[in-house]
C-alpha positions as CSV (number, residue, x, y, z in Angstrom):
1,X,5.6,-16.3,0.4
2,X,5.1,-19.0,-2.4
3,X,6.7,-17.6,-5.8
4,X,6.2,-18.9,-9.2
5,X,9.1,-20.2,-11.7
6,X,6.4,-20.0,-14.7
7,X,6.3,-16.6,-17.0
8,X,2.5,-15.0,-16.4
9,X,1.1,-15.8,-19.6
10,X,1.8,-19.4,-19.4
11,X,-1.1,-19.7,-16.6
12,X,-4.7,-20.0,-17.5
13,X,-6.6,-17.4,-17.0
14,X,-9.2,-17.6,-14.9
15,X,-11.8,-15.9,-16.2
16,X,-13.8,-12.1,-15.8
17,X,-10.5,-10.4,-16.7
18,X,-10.9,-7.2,-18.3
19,X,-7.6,-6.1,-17.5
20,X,-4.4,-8.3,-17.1
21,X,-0.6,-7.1,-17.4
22,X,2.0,-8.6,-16.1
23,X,4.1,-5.7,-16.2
24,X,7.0,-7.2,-17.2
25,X,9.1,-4.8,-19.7
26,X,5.5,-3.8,-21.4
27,X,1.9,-2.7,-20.6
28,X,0.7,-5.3,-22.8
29,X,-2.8,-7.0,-21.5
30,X,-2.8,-10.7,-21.5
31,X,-7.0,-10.2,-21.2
32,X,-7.5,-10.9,-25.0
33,X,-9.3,-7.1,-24.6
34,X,-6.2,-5.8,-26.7
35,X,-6.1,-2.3,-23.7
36,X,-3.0,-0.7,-24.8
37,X,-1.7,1.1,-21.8
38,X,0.2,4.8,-22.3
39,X,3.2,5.9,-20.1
40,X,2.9,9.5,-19.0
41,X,5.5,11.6,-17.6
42,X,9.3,10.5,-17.6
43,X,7.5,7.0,-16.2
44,X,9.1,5.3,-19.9
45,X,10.5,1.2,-20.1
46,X,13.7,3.0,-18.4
47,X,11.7,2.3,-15.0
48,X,11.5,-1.4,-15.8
49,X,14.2,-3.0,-13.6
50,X,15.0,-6.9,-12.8
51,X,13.8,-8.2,-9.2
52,X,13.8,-11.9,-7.9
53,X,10.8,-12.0,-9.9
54,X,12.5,-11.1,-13.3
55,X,12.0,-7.8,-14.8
56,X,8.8,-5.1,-13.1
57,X,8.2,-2.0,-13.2
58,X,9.1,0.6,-10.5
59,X,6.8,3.6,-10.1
60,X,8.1,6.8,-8.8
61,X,9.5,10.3,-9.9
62,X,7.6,13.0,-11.0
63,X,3.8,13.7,-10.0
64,X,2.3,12.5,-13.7
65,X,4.4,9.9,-13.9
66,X,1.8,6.6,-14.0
67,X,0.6,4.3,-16.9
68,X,-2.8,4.9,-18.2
69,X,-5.1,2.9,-20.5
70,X,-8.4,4.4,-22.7
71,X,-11.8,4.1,-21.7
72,X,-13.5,1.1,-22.8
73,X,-17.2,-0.3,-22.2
74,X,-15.3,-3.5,-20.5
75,X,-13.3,-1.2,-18.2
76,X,-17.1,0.3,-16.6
77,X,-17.2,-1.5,-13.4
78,X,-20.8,-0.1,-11.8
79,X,-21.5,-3.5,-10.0
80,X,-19.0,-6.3,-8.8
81,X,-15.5,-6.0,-9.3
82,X,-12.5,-7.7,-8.5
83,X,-8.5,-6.6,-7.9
84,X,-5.5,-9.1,-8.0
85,X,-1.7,-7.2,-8.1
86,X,2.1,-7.8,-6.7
87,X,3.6,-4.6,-5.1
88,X,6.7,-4.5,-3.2
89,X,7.0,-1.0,-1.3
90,X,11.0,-0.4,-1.4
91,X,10.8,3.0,1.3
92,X,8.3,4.3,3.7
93,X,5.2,4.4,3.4
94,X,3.3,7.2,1.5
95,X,3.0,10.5,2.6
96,X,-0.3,10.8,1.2
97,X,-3.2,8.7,0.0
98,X,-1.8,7.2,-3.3
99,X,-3.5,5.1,-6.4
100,X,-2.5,1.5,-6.9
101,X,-5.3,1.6,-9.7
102,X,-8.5,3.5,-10.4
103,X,-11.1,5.2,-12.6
104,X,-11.3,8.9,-11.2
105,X,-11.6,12.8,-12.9
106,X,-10.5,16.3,-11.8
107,X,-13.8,16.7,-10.2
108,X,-13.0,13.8,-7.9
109,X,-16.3,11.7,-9.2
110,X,-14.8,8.1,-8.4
111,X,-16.0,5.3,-10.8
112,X,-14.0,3.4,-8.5
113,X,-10.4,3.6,-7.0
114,X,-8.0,1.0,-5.1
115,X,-5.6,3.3,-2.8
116,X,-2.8,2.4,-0.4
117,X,-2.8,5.1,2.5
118,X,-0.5,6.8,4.7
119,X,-0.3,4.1,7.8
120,X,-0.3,1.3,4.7
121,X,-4.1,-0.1,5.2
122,X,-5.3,-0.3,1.9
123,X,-8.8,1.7,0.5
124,X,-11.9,0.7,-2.2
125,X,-13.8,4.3,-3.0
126,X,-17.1,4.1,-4.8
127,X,-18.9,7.1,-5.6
128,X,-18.5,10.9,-6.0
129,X,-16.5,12.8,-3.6
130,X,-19.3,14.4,-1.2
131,X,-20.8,10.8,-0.8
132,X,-18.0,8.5,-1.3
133,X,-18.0,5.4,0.5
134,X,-14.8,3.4,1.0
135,X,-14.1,0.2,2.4
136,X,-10.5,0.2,4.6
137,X,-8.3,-2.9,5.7
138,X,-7.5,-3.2,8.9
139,X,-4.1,-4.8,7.9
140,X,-1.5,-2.6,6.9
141,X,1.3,-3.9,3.5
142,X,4.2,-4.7,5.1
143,X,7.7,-2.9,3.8
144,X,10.3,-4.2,1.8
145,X,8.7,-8.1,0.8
146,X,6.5,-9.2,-1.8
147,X,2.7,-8.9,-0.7
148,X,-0.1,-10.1,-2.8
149,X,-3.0,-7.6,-2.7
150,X,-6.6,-8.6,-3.5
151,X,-10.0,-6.9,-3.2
152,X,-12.9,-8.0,-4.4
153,X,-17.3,-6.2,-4.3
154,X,-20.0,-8.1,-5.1
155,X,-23.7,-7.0,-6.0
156,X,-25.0,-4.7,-8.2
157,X,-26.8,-3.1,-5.3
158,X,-24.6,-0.1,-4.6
159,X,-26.0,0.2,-0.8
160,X,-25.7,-3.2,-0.5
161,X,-22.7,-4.4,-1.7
162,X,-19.8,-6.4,0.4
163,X,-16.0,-5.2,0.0
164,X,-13.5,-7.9,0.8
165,X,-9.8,-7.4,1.1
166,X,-7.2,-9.6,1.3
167,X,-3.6,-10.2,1.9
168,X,-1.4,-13.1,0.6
169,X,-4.5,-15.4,0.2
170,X,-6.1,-14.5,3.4
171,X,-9.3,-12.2,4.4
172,X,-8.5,-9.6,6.5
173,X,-11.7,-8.1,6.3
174,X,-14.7,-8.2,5.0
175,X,-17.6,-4.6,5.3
176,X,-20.6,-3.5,3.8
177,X,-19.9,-0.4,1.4
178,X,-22.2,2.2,2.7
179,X,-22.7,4.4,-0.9
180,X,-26.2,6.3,-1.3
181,X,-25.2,7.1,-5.0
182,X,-22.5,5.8,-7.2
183,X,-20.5,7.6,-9.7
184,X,-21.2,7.2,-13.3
185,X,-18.4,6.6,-15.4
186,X,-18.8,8.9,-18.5
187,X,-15.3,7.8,-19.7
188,X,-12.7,8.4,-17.3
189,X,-8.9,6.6,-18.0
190,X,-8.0,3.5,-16.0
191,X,-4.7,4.7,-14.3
192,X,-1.9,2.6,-12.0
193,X,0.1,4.5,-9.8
194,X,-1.4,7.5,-10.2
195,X,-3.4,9.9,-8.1
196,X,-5.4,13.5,-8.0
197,X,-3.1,16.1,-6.4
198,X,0.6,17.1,-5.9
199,X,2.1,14.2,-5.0
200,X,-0.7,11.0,-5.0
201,X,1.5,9.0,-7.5
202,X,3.0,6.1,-6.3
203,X,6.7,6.3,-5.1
204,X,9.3,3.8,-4.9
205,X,6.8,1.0,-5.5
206,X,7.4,-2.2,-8.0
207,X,4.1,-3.7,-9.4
208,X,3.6,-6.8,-10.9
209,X,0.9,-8.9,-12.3
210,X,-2.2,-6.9,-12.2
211,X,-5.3,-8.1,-12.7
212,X,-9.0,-6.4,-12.9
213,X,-12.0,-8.6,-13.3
214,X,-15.7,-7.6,-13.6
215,X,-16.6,-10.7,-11.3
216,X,-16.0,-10.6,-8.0
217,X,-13.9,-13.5,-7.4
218,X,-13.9,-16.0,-4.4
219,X,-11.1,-17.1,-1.6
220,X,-10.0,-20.1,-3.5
221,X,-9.7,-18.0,-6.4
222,X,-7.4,-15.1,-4.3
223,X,-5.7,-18.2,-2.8
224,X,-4.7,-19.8,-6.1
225,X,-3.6,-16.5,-7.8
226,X,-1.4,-16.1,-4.5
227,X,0.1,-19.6,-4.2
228,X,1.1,-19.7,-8.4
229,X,2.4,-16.2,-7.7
230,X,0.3,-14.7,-10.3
């Protein structure tokens, strides 16, 4: 796995950002969108801890514990979208479908959500809850290392639209999202790390170096954020 000697805001970036933290001591967004993200729960700076990658924060604890960030027009992802982040999974895998990051209510309408499930393939839901469409890797995270995670969806199209996941720069899958009606988002929070339900918060996970874009982003792209270890 190539890593990085740079900080993350001495890198360029690349452009369609809406959201980008490097999670490094703060929540602070490098996008230039000035989103101020909120920890809930006991989930404070306390859970920031140094890795071989410097200081990232380690999700776990309590079920509310995550980070959250206010609605904002920018943060509305109907059409394409894109997902770059670090995670390093310290234990087992989840006992339940967990959030890496997503837009989602109480009445489980799903602007969009990226999800790491129980056997470790990773998960793209689009839609409301009684048609929901997903798109699943067929590649599980592996344990204990570094992994660079990417998905990316493009069209506007919702029936239409290709997901694409990837892991550490390479395509391990590529599906049509089968969605007859999308979700509107009427203003929903942008979480990380945390889910709907007892329990759907991620545990003993460090993240690093999230990105959202409202592009979807090509293989080169995935490849370079991979190889400079952003």
């Amino acid at each position: 796995m190539k890593k990085s000697s740079a900080r993350f805001h001495d890198f360029q970036l690349i452009g369609g950002e809406v959201l980008a933290c490097p999670l490094n001591g703060t929540t602070y967004d490098y996008s230039g969108l000035n989103n101020y993200g909120t920890f809930s729960g006991s989930l404070t700076t306390t859970r920031f801890v140094n890795s071989e990658y410097g200081t990232t924060i380690l999700f776990g604890g309590a079920n509310n514990n995550y980070i959250w960030y206010p609605d904002a027009p920018w943060l509305r992802l109907s059409g394409s979208l894109s997902i770059s982040v670090w995670v390093k999974i310290l234990s087992a895998l989840p006992a339940f479908e967990t959030d890496i990051l997503g837009k989602e209510n109480v009445g489980l309408a799903r602007p969009f959500s990226y999800t790491i499930q129980t056997n470790g393939n990773l998960r793209l839901y689009k839609g409301y809850a009684s048609s929901s469409a997903g798109n699943t890797s067929t590649t599980p995270v592996p344990l204990y290392t570094w992994q660079h995670l990417g998905f990316t969806i493009g069209g506007p199209i919702l029936t239409s639209q290709i997901g694409k996941h990837y892991l550490n720069g390479q395509l391990t899958r590529s599906a049509t999202l089968n969605l007859s009606s999308g979700a509107s988002d009427t203003g929903e929070i942008l979480t990380v790390g945390a889910g709907i339900g007892a329990g759907n918060n991620l545990q003993n996970v460090l993240i690093r170096n999230l990105r959202l874009f409202n592009r979807e982003i090509n293989g080169t792209e995935i490849l370079y954020l991979y190889e400079s270890g952003q």
